[in-house]
C-alpha positions as CSV (number, residue, x, y, z in Angstrom):
1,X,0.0,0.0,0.0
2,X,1.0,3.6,-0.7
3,X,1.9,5.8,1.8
4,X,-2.1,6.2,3.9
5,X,-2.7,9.9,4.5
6,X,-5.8,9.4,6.6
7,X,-6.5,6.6,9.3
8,X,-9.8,7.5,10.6
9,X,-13.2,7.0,9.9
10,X,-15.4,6.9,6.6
11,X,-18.7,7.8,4.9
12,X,-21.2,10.7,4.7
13,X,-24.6,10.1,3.2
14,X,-24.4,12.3,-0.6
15,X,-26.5,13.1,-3.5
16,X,-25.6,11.1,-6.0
17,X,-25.4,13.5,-9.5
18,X,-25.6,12.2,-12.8
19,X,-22.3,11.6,-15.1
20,X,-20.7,14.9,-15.7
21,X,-22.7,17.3,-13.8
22,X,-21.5,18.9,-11.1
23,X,-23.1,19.2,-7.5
24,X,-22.4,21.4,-4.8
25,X,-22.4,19.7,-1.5
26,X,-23.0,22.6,0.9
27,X,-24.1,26.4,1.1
28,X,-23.7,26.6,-3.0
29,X,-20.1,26.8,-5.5
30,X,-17.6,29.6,-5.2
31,X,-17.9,31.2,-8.9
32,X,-14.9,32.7,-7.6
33,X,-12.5,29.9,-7.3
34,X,-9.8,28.5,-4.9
35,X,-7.5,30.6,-2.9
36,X,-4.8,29.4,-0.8
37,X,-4.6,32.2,1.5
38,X,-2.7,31.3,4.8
39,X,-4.4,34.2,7.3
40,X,-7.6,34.6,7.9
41,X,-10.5,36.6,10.4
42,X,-13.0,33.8,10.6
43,X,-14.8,30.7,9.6
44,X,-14.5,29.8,5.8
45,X,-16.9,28.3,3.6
46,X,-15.8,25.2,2.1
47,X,-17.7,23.1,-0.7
48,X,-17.5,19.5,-2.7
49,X,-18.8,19.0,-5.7
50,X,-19.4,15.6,-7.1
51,X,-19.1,13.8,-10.9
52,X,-20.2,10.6,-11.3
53,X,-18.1,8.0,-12.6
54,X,-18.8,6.7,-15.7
55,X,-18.9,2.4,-15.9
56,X,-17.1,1.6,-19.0
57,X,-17.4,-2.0,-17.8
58,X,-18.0,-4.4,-14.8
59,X,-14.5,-3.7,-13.8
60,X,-13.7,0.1,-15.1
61,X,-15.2,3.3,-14.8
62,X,-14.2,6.8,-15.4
63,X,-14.5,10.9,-15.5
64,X,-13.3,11.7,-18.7
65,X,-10.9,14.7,-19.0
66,X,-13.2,17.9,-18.6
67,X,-13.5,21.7,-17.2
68,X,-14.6,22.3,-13.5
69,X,-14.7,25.0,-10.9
70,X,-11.9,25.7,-9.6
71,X,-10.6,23.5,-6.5
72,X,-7.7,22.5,-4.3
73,X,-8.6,18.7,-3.4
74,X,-9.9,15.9,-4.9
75,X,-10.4,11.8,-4.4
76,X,-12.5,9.5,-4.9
77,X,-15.6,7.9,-3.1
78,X,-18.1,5.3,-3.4
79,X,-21.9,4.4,-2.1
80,X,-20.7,1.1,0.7
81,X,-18.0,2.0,3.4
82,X,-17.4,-1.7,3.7
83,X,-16.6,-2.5,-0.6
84,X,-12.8,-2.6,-1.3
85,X,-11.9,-0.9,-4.9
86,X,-10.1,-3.7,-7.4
87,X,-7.7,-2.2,-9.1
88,X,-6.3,1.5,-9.5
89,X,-7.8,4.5,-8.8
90,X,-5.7,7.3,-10.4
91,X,-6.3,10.8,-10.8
92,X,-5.1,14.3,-12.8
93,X,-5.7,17.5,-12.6
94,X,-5.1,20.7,-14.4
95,X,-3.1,23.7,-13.5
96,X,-5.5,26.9,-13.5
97,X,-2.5,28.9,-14.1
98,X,-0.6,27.1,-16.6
99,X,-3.4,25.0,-18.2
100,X,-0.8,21.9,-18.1
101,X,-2.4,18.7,-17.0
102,X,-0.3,16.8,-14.0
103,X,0.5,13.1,-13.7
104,X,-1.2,10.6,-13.1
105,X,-1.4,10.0,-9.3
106,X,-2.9,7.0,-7.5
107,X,-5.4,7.3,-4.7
108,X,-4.8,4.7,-2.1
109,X,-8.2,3.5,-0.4
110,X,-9.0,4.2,3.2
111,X,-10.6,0.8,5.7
112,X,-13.9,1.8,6.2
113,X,-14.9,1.9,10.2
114,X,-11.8,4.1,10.9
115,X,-13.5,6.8,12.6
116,X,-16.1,4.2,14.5
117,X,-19.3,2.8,12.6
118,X,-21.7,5.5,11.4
119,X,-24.8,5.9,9.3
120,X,-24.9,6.1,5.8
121,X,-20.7,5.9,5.7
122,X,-19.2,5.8,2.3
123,X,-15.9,4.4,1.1
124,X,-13.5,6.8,-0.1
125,X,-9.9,7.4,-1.2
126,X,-7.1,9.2,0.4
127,X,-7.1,13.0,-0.7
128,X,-4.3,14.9,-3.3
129,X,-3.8,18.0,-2.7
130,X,-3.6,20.2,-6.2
131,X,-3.5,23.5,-5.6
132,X,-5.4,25.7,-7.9
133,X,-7.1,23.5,-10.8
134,X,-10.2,23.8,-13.3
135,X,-9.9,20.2,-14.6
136,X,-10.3,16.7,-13.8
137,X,-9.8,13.8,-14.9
138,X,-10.3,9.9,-12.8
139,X,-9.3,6.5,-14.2
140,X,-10.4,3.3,-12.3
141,X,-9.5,-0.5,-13.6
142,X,-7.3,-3.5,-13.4
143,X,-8.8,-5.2,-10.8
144,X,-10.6,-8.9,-11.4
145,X,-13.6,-7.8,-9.3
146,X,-16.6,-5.7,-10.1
147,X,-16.7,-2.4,-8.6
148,X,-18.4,-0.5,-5.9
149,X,-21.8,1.2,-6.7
150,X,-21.9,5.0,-6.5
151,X,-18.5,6.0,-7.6
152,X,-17.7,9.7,-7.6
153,X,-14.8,12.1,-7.7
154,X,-15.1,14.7,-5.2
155,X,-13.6,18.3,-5.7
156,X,-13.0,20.4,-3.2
157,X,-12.5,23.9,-2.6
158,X,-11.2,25.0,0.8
159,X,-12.5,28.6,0.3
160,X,-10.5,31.7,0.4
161,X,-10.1,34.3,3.5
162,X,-12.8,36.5,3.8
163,X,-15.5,34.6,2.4
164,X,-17.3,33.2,5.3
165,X,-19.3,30.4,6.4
166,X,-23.3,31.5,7.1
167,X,-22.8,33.7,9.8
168,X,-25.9,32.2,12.2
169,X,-24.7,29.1,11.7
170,X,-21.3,29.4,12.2
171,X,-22.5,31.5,15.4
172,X,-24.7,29.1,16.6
173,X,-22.4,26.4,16.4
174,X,-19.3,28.2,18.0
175,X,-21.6,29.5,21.1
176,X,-22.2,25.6,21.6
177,X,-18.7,24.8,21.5
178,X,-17.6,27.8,24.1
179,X,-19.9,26.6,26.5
180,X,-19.4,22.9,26.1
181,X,-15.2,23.9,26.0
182,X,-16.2,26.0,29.1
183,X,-17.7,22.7,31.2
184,X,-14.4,20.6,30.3
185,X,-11.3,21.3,32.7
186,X,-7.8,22.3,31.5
187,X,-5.1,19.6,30.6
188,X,-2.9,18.3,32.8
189,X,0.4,20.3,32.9
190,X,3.2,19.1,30.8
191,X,6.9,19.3,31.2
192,X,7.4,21.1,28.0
193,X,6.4,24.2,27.0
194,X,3.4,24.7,25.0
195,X,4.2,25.3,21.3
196,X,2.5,27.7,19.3
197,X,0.0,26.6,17.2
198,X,-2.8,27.9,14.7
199,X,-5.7,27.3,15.8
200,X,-8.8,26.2,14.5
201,X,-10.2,30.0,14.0
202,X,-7.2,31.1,12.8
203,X,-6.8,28.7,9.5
204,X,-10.5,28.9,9.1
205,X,-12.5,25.9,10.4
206,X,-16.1,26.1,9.1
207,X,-17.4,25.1,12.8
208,X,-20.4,24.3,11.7
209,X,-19.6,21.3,10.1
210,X,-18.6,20.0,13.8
211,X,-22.4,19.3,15.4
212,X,-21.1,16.2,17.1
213,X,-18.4,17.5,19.7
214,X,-15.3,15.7,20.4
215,X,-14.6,12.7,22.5
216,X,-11.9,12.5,25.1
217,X,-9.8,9.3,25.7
218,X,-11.5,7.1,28.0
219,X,-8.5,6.8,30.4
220,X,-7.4,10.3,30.0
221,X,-4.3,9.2,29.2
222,X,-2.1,10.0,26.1
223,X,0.5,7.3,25.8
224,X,1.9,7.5,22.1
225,X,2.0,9.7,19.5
226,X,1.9,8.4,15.6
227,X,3.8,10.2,13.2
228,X,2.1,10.6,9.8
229,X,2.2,12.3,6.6
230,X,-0.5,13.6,4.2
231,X,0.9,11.6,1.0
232,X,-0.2,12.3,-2.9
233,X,0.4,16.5,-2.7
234,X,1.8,18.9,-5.1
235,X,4.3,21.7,-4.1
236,X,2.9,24.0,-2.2
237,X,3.9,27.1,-0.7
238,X,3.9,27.7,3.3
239,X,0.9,30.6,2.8
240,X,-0.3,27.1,1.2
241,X,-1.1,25.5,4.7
242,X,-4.1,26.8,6.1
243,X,-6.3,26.2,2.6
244,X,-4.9,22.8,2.5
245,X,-5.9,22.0,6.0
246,X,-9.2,23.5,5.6
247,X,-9.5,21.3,2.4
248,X,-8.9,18.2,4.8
249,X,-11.3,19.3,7.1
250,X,-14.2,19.8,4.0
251,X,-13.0,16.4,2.7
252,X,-12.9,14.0,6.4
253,X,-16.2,15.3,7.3
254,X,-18.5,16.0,3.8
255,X,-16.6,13.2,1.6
256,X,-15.3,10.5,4.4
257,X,-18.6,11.7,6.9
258,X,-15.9,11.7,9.9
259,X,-17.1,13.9,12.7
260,X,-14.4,16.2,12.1
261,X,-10.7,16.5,10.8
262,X,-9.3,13.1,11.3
263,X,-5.7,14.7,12.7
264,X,-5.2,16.0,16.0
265,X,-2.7,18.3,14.8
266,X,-0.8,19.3,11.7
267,X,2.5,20.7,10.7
268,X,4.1,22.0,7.6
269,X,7.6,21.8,6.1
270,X,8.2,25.6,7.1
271,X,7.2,24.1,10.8
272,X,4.3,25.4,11.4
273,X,1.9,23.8,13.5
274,X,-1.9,23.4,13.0
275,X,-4.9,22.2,15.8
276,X,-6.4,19.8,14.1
277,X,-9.7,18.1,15.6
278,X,-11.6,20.1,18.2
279,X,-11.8,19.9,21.6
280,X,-8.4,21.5,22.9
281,X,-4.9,21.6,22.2
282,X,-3.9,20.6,26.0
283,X,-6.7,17.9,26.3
284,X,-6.7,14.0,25.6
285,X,-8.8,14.2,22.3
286,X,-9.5,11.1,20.4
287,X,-8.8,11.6,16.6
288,X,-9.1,9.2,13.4
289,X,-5.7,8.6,12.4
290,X,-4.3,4.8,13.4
291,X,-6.7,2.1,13.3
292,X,-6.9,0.6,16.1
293,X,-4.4,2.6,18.4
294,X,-6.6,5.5,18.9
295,X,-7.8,5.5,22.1
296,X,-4.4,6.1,23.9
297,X,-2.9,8.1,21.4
298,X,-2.2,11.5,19.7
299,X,-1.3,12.4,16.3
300,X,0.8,14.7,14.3
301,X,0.2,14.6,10.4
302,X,3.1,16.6,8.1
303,X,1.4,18.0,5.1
304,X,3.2,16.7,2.0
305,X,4.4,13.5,0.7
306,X,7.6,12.0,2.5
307,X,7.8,8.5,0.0
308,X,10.8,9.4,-1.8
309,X,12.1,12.7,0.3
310,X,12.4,13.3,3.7
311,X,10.5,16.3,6.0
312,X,12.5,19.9,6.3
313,X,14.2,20.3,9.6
314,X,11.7,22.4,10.7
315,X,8.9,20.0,10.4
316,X,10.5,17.5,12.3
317,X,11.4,20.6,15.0
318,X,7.7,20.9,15.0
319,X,6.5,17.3,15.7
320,X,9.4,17.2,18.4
321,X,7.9,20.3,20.1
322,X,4.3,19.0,19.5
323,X,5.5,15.5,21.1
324,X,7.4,17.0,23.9
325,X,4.5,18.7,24.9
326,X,1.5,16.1,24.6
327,X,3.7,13.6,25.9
328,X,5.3,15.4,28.9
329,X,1.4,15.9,29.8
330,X,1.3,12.4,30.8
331,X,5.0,11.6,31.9
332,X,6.1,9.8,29.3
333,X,9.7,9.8,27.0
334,X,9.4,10.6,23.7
335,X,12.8,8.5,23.4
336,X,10.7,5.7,25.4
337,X,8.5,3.1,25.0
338,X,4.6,2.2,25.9
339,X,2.1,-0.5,25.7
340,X,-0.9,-0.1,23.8
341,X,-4.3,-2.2,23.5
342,X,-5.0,-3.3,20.2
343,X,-8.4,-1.7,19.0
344,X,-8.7,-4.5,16.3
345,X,-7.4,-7.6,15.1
346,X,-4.8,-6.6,11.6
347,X,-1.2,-6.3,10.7
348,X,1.1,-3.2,10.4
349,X,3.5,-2.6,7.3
350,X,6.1,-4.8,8.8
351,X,3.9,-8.2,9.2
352,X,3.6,-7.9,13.3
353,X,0.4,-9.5,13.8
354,X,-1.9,-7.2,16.3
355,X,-5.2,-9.3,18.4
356,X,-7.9,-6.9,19.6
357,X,-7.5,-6.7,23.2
358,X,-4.1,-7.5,23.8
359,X,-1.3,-5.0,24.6
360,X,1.8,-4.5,22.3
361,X,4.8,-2.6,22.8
362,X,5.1,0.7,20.7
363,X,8.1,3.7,20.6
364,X,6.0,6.9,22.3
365,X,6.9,8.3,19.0
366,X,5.4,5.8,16.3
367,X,4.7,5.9,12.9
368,X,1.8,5.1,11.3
369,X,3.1,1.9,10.0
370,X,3.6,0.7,13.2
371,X,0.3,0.0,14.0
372,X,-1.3,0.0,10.9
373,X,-0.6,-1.6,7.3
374,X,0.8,1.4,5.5
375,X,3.9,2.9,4.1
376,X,2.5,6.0,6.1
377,X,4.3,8.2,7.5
378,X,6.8,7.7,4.0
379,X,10.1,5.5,3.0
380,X,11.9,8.9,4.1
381,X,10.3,10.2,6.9
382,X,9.7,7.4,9.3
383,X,14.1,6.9,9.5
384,X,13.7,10.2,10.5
385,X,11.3,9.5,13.6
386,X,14.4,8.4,16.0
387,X,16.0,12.2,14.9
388,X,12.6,13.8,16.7
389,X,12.9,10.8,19.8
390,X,16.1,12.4,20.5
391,X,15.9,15.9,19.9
392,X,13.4,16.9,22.6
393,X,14.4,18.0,26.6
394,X,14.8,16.1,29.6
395,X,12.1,13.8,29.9
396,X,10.2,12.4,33.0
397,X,11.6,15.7,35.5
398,X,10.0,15.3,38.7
399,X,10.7,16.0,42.0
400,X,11.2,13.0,44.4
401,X,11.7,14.4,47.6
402,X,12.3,17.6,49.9
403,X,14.9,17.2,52.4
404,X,15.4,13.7,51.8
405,X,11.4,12.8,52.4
406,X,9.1,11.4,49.6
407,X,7.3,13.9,47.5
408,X,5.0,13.8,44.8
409,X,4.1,16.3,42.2
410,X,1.5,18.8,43.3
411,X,2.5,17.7,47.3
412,X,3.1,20.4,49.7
413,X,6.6,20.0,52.3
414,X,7.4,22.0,55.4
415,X,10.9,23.3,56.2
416,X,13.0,25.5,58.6
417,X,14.4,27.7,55.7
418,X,17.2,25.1,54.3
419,X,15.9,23.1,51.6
420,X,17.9,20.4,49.4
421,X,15.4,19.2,46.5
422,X,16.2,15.6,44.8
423,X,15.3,14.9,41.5
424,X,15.1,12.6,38.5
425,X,14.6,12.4,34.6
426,X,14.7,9.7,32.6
427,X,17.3,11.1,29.9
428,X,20.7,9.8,29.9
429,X,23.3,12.5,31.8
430,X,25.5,13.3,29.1
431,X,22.4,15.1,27.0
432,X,21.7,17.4,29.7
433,X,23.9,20.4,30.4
434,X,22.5,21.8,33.6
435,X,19.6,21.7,36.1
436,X,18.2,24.8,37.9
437,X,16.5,25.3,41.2
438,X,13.2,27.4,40.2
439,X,11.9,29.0,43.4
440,X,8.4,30.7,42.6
441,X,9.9,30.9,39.2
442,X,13.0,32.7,39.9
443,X,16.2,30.7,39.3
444,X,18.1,30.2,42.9
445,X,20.9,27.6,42.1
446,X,22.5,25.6,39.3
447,X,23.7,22.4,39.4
448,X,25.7,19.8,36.7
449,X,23.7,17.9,34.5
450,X,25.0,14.9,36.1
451,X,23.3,15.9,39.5
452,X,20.4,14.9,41.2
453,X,20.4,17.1,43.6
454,X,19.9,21.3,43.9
455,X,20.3,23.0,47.4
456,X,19.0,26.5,48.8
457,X,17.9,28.6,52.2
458,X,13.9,29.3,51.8
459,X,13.0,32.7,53.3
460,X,9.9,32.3,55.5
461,X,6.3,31.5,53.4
462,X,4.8,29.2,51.2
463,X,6.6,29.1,48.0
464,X,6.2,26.7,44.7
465,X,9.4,24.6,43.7
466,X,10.3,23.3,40.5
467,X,13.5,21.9,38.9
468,X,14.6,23.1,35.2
469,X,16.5,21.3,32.7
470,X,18.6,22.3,30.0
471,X,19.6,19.7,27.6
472,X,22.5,20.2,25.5
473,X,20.5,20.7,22.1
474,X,19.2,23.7,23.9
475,X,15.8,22.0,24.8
476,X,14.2,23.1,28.1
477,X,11.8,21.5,30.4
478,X,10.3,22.5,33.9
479,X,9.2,19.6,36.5
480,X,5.6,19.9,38.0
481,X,5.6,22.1,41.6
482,X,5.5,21.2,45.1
483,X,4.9,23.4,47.7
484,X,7.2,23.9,50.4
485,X,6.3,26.0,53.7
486,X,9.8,27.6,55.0
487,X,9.6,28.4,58.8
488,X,11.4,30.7,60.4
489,X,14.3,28.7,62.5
490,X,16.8,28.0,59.8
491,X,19.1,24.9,60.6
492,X,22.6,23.7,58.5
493,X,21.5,23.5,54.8
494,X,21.9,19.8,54.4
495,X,25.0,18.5,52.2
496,X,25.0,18.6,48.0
497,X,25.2,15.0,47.1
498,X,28.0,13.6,44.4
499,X,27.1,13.8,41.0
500,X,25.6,10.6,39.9
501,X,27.5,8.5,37.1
């Protein structure tokens, strides 16, 4: 299988048009065109339109080479979630611009069920991004098996900035999701620092697509985060990257009939990252990205195709600071490993074998491939996954006691003004440089990186204490507080332990 841009679920109940006629799924066609317009001030209207295939036999079918609107997206779906496509499905567009017609590029078909069962779910192919094109052409055939009932090529056009989504729906819908947003408490507090991000208002998300809410991971708990890319795309330019994740968003939820964008987060190849499915960028959301391995995991998807090149260094720098963060929410190593429960019975890429409801052993940082049959995240880019495993701070910081007695984070210690703090991470001395002493967040010693202990004289009061690590690649992170209560009567400070080896 080509690389699988897409693990979540499928189908959206359509109107089926007839062969070569066009049909606007949604508020009406943008006369207008595409734009790919990275910046803009609120939701954006987004619409498919749909050509029938053409059967040109039991086993073939087609959209012959003709004009369109203009759109940035296309694949391929077809009437029964649950019908596998003999054969190839391959697809062409042409430049709007240049009037040139691109290569043929074959769609890889998604496993139905991959965002849990729901009504009227169709089958449907991965998505290509285009750019800016006003012709289309699909070939289907080769396969021994007849084919699917209700093929059709979807188009999509992501919309442009400044032409918004029906304003009393759009406000309808977003005064649901404050208050709902308002009920759910914050994330836990990570390790890492928060990276910035784009957020769903920002790149444009027609919220009122999104009636269903999101759903939060039954335990809470993020254990893994799967790597993946966004396959078949032309070039595209960085002011590219909103219109293209808006066109994912039109395409999971009006082609696929997922609840929402299937990705929990995306990131482009000038390192830009992008909140992907609703419901909170420090939160434990369940996305549709890695069958079977959803319910404990997170997922970062790199717009482009990574088959036969590798992501820029600042993609990967953005999945690294996107991993740190998730993943320091829940105390884990990005450099570690986990165990997962399988979801469903299948293979990944490599063969392993996986049996719903048993537990496997995954890297924190996966790849698509390794829990699902796929060459996902791409030949070049998953190498590079042990790159981002390495690159990110001190991992697992935490405070383990006060003055030689056993603390945990959040935990509150009394004192008489000395205080020695010991501490732990889980990442190998020689990567860290040094470790500070944070006393209500002002720096009060410094220590090796080979301590595991930091050593100060509390002034009478209640103050919050955390250790900070640098790591040599410059990478910072901060452990979770305790509280210590400093008296008055000030004995010796008690003696700096040896540097550990």
């Amino acid at each position: 299988m080509r690389g699988t841009a897409f693990a979540a679920a499928l189908g959206v109940v359509t109107t089926l048009c007839l062969p070569g006629t066009a049909v606007a799924a949604g508020p009406g066609p943008d006369r207008a065109g595409s734009s790919a317009s990275a910046g803009t001030s609120g939701p954006v209207e987004g619409t498919v339109r749909r050509l029938a295939l053409e059967s040109r036999s039991a086993t073939e079918a087609a959209v012959s080479a003709q004009d369109t609107e203009r759109f940035g997206l296309m694949g391929v779906s077809w009437k029964d979630a649950s019908a596998e496509v003999q054969g190839k499905i391959e697809a062409r567009s042409r430049n709007a611009v240049t009037g040139t017609w691109t290569p043929w590029v074959e769609l890889e078909p998604l496993k139905g069920g991959l965002d849990g069962v729901r009504p009227g779910a169709r089958g449907a192919t991965e998505p290509v991004w285009v750019g800016s094109a006003d012709g289309a052409e699909v070939r289907v055939g080769g396969g021994s098996a007849a084919l699917p009932a209700g093929l059709e090529l979807d188009l999509v056009d992501p919309g442009r900035a400044g032409r918004r989504a029906g304003a009393a729906k759009s406000a309808s819908a977003s005064g649901a999701r404050a208050a709902a947003a308002a009920a759910v408490a914050p994330g836990p507090e990570s390790t890492a620092p928060r990276p910035d991000v784009v957020s769903r208002a920002q790149w444009g998300a027609d919220e009122s697509l999104n009636n269903e809410g999101p759903i939060y991971l039954a335990g809470g708990r993020i254990k893994a985060l799967f790597v993946h890319h966004t396959a078949a795309s032309a070039p595209y330019e960085c002011t590219d990257s909103a219109a293209i994740v808006r066109g994912l968003h039109v395409y999971h939820v009006k082609t696929n009939g997922w609840r929402d964008v299937g990705y929990n987060f995306l990131v482009d190849k000038c390192g830009t990252l992008f909140e992907g499915r609703q419901g909170g960028v420090d939160r434990p959301v369940m996305g549709a990205h890695t069958y079977g391995f959803n319910s404990e995991s997170t997922s970062v998807a790199v717009l482009g195709d990574h088959t036969s090149a590798g992501a820029s260094p600042e993609a990967l720098e953005g999945i690294a600071k996107m991993a740190a963060y998730k993943l320091g929410q829940y105390d884990a190593d990005m450099d570690g490993t986990t165990t997962l429960t399988a979801g469903a019975t299948q293979k990944n890429y490599a063969g392993t074998s996986f049996t719903a409801g048993q537990p496997y052993q995954f890297r924190t940082v996966s790849g698509h491939r390794d829990g699902f049959n796929t060459e996902c995240p791409g030949h070049q880019l998953y190498p590079q996954l042990d790159t981002i495993r390495k690159s990110g701070p001190a991992a697992r910081l935490k405070i383990g006691a006060v003055n030689e007695k056993p603390i945990a984070a959040g935990g509150t210690a009394k004192v008489t003004g000395p205080l020695a703090v010991d501490f732990s991470t889980s990442t190998a001395a020689p990567l860290v440089s040094s470790f500070e002493l944070l006393v209500d967040g002002t720096p009060v010693a410094t220590v090796a990186g080979d301590a595991t202990r930091a050593a100060t004289v509390l002034s009478p009061g209640s103050h919050r204490v955390q250790i900070r690590a640098t790591a040599h690649n410059g990478k910072v992170s901060t452990s979770l507080p305790v509280t210590v209560e400093a008296e008055a009567e000030a004995p010796d400070a008690p003696e700096v332990r040896a540097p550990r080896t």
